[in-house]
N, C-alpha and C positions, 0 to 999 in steps of 0.2 A: 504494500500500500504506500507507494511513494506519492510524496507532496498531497498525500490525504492525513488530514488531523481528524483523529476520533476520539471526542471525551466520552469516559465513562465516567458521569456522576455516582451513577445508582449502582458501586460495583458487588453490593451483595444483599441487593433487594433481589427476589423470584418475580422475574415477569408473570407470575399467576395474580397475582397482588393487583386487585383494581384500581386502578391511577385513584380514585376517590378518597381511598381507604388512607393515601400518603397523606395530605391536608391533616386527616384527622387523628395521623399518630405525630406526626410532628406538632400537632397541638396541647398535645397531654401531658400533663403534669406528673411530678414523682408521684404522687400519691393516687392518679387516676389506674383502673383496671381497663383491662380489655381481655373481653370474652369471644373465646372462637366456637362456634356453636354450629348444629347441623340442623337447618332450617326443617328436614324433610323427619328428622325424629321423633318418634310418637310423646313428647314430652307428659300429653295427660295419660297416657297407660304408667307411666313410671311414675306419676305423682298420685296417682290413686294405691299404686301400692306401697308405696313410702308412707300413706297416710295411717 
């Protein structure tokens, strides 16, 4: 690749990562969480039997 200049800002971010998703981790504080969750899992079958 001569006389081409390539930055790589994001060198160990995962291209799977929704451009949206940056904004919002670069806005969090020490003391905020972040939850990675699977949308599609039956959350109220596991909360009825916890109960």
């Amino acid at each position: 690749m001569i006389g081409k200049i390539v930055h790589h800002i994001l060198k160990s971010i995962d291209p799977i990562v929704a451009p949206g998703l940056l904004p919002l981790l670069a806005s969090m504080g020490h003391s905020d969480d972040l939850m990675a969750v699977d949308a599609n899992h039956p959350a109220t079958r596991d909360s009825a039997r916890s109960a």
